[in-house]
N, C-alpha and C positions, 0 to 999 in steps of 0.2 A: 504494500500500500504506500502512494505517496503523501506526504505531508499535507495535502490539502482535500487527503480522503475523508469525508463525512465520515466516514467506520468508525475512523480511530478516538471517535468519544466511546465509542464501546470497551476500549482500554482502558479511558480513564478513570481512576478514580474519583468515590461519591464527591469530594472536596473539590475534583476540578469546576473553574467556574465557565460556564456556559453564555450567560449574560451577564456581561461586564455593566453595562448601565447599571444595572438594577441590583446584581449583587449575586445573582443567583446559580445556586452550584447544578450541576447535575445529578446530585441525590435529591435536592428539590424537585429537579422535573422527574427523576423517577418516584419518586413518593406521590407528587399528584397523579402520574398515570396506575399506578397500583392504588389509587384512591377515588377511581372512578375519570378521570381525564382523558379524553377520546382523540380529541382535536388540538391541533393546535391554537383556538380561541380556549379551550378547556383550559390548557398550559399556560397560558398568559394568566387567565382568572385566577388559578391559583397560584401558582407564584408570584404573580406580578413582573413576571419577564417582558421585557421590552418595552417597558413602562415610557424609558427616557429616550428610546429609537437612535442613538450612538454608539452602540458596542463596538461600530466599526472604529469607531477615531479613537476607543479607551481600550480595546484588545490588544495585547503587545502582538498577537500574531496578526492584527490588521484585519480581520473578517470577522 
């Protein structure tokens, strides 16, 4: 896989952060989808990811 595989959040660990605006790791978005979250409007509602629509300009990997 290269570096700008979607996959490779499947390796990450719960603490890595997914949405940098808003804070939120990916044990959060997996906790909302085993808590009933379907969609990705589901995922936003409960985490509150994407709240601030920048993650691109605050990710150190730039995406």
């Amino acid at each position: 896989m290269q570096a700008s595989d979607p996959r490779l959040i499947l390796t990450e660990p719960d603490e890595a952060m997914v949405c940098y605006c808003s804070g939120v790791t990916k044990g959060q978005v997996t906790a909302a989808i085993m808590g009933g979250a379907r969609t990705l409007a589901d995922i936003k509602a409960a985490t509150g990811a994407c709240a601030v629509a920048k993650c691109q300009e605050l990710s150190p990997r730039r995406r």
